[in-house]
C-alpha positions in Angstrom: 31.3 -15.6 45.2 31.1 -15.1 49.1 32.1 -11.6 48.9 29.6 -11.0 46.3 26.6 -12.3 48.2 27.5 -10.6 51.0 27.4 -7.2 48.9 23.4 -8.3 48.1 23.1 -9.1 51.7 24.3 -5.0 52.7 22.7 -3.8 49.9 19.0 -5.3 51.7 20.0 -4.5 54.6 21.0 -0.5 54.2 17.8 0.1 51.5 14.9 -3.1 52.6 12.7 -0.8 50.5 14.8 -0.2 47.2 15.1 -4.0 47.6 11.7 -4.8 47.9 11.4 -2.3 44.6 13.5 -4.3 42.4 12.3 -7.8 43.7 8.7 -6.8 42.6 10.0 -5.4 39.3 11.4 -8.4 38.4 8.9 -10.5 39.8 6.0 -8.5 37.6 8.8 -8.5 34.3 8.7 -12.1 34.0 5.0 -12.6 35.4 4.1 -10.5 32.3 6.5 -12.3 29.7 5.1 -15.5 30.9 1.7 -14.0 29.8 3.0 -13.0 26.7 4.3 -16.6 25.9 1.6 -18.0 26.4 -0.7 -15.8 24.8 1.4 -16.2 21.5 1.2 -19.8 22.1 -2.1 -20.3 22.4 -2.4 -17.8 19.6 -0.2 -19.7 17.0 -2.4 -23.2 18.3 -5.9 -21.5 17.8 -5.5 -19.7 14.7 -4.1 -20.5 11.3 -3.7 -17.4 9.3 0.2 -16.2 9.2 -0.8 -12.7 8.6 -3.5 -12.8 11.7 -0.7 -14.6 13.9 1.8 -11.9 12.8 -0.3 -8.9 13.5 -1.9 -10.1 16.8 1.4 -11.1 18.1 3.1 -7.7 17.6 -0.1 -6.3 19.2 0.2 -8.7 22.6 4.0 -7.3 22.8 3.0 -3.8 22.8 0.1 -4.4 25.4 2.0 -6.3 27.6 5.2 -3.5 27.2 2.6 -0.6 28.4 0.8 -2.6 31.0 4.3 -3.3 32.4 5.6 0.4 32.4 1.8 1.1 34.3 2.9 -1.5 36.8 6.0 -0.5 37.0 5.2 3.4 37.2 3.7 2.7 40.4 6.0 0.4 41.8 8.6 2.8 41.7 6.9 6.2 42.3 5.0 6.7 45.4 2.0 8.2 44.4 0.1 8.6 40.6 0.8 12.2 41.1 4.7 12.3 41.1 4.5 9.6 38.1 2.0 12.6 36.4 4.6 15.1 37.2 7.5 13.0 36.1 6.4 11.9 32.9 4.9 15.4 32.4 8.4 16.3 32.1 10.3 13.7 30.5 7.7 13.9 27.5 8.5 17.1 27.4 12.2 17.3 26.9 11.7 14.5 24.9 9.3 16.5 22.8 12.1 19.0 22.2 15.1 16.6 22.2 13.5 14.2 19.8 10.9 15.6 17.5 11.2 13.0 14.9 10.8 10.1 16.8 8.3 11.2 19.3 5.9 12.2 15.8 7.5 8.8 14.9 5.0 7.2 17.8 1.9 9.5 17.3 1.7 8.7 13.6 1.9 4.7 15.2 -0.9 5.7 17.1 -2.6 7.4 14.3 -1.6 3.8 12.0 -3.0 1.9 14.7 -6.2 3.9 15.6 -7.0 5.0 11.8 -5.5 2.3 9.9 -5.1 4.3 6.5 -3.3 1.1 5.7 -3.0 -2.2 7.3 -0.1 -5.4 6.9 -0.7 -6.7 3.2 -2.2 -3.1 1.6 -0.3 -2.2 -1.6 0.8 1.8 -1.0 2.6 4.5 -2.1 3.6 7.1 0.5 5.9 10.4 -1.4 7.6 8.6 -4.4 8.0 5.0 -2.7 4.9 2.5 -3.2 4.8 -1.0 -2.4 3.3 -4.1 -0.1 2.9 -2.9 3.4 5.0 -5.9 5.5 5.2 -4.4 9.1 4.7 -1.6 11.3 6.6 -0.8 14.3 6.8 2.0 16.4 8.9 4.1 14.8 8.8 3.2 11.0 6.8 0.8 8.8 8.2 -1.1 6.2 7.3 -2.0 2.4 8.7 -4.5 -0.6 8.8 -2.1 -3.1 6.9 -2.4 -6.8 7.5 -0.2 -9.9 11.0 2.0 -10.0 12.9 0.2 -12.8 10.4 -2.9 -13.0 7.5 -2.1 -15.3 3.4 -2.4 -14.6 4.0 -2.1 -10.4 5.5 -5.2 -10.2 8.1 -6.0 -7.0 11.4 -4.9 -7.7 12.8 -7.3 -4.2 14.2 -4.2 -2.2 12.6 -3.4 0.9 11.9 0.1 1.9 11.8 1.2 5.6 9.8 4.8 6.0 9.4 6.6 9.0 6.1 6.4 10.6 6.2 10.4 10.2 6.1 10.6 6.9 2.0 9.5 7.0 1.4 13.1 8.1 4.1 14.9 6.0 3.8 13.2 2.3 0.8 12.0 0.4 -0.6 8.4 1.2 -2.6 6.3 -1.4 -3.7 2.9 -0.8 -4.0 0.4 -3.6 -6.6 -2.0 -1.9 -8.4 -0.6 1.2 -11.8 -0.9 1.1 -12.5 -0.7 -3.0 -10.0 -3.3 -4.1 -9.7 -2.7 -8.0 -8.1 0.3 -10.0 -9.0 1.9 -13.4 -6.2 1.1 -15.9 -6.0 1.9 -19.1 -4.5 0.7 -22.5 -3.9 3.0 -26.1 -4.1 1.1 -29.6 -2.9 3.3 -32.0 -4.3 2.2 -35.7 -3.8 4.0 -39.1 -6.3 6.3 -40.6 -6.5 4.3 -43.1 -7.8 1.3 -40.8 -11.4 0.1 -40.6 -11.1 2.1 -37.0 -15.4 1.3 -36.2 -14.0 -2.6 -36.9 -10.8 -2.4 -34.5 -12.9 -0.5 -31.6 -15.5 -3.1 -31.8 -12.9 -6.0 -31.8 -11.3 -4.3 -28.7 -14.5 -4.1 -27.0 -15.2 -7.5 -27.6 -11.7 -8.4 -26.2 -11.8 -6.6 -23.3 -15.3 -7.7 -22.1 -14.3 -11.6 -22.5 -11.0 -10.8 -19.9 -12.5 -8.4 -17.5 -15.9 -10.4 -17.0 -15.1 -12.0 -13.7 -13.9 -8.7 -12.3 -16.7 -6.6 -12.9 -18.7 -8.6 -10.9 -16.5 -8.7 -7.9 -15.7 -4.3 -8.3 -19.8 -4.1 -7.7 -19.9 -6.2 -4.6 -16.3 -3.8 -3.2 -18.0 -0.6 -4.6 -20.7 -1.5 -2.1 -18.6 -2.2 0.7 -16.8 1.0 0.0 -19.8 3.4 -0.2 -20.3 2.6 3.6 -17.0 4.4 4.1 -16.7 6.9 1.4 -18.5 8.9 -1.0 -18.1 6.5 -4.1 -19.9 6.4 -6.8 -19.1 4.9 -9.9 -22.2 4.2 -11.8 -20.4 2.6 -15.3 -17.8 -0.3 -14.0 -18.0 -2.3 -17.3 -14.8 -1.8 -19.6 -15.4 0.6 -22.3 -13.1 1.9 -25.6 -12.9 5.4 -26.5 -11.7 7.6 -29.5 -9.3 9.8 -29.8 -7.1 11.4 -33.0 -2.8 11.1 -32.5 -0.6 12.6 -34.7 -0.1 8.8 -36.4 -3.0 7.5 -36.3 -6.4 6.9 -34.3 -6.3 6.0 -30.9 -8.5 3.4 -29.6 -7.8 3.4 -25.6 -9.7 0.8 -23.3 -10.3 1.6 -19.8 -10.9 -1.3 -17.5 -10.4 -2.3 -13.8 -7.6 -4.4 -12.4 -6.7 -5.8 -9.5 -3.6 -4.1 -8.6 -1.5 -7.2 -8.2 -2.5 -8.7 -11.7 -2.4 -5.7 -13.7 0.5 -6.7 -15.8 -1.1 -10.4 -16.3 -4.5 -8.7 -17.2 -2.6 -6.2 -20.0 -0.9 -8.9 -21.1 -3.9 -11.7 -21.7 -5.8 -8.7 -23.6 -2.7 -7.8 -25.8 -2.3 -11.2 -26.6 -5.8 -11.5 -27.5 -6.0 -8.1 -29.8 -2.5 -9.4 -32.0 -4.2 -13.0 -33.1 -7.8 -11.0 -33.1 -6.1 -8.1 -35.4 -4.4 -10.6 -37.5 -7.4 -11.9 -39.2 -8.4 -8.7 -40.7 -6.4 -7.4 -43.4 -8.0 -3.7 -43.2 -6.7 -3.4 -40.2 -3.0 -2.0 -39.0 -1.3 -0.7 -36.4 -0.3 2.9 -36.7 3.4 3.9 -35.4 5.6 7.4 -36.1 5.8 7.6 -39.9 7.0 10.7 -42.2 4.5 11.4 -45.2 4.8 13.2 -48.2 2.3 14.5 -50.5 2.7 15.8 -53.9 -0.8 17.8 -54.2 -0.8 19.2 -58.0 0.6 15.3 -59.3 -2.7 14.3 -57.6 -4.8 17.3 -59.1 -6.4 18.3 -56.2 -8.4 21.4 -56.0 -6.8 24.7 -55.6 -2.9 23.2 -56.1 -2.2 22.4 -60.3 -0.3 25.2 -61.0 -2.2 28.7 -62.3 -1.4 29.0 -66.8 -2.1 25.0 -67.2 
């Protein structure tokens, strides 16, 4: 122990400044986690929401990690200039050396700055989509929806993607700014169904489910047409008509909220089974194989010429 301390006691006395340089970096290192501490603290007292807790104290950390390496930068370098030159430098060879994770950090900034997405936002970025659940430097992170799970429902993995990839692969966002999507649902009928009937039944359906949400897609359509150039003038569900190979097609376009798309399809399926089973004149269609035998039936232009 003695021999140690008298090491530290050379060490002071052969460099008092390089000393003097670590004693004031440690002294600012814990000065500015104390800050920290007790910003989160009187964070976590003041506020209640986990998600703004959560995002504000990831943002304290990373202002509190650059105003330390500012500090820091000229603690240990005598003048701004040499810290310029310096970092001029190492930002360069870093550039070269790590080109991944440096593009990493920009498209941070760029998250940060921009916010195409934010913590909570439902995305898919390439061929992964799912529930935005933090962003870090260097990659941001997802619970995945949809893959093997039907109607974009969570499937429990998480997904970690590299920051990068915001500029490299196509970004959609579920829920920023207009927080509903059109969805759509095909009723296939026979021909030989009262079609006028079904469509009006469907209508009826759709309109008694989707009533709530209408309302709430015009306040977000107004929200959204301060951001973007939006303009959806019909947001009301509507059924249209269309002619399949086995049978007519009565599809109903309506919008969801992303999250309770497969509740919504599933309350208005419900609804069209018991609403279909009271009509008689009135079938679902599926792939059939028909024959016809055109000269039994005496139709023009098939019985047989010398009958």
């Amino acid at each position: 122990m003695e021999e140690f301390i008298n090491d530290i006691t050379d060490f002071i006395t052969s460099s008092p400044s390089l000393a003097v340089q670590i004693a004031e970096t440690l002294a600012i290192i814990l000065v500015l986690w104390g800050i920290r501490i007790f910003a989160v603290r009187l964070l976590q007292r003041n506020v209640e929401t986990k998600k703004t807790v959560y995002k504000w104290r990831k943002n304290i950390t990373y202002i509190t990690f650059f105003i330390g390496v500012l500090i820091l930068g000229q603690v240990w370098f005598a003048a701004l200039g040499q810290l310029g030159t310096f970092l001029g430098l190492l930002s360069a060879g870093i550039a070269i050396a790590l080109k991944d994770p440096v593009t990493d950090i920009a498209a941070w900034l760029f998250l940060i700055w921009r916010k195409p997405f934010d913590i909570g936002d439902r995305v898919q970025v390439g061929n992964s989509k799912g529930d935005v659940i933090d962003i870090r430097v260097f990659k941001f992170t997802i619970l995945e929806i949809g893959n093997w799970v039907d109607a974009d429902q969570s499937t429990g993995r998480v997904i970690h993607i590299p920051n990068h990839k915001v500029f490299t692969d196509d970004l959609a966002n579920y829920t920023s700014d207009f927080e509903f999507i059109w969805n759509e649902m095909g009723v296939l009928v026979t021909f030989e169904s009262d079609w006028k009937k079904a469509k009006k039944i469907l209508q009826e359906v759709v309109e008694e489910n989707m009533q709530e949400f209408v309302e709430q897609a015009k306040e977000e359509v107004k929200k959204a047409e301060k951001s973007y150039l939006i303009q959806y003038r019909y947001l009301t569900p509507i059924v249209y008509t269309s002619v399949k190979d086995s049978g007519i097609n009565l599809s109903i376009r309506y919008l969801s909220d992303p999250r309770k798309r497969r509740g919504i399809s599933q309350s208005i399926w419900e609804a069209v089974l018991d609403r279909f089973a009271e009509h008689d004149d009135i079938d679902f269609a599926y792939p059939t194989i028909r024959y016809y035998d055109n000269p039994s039936e005496g139709k023009p232009g098939t019985i047989p010429k010398g009958n």
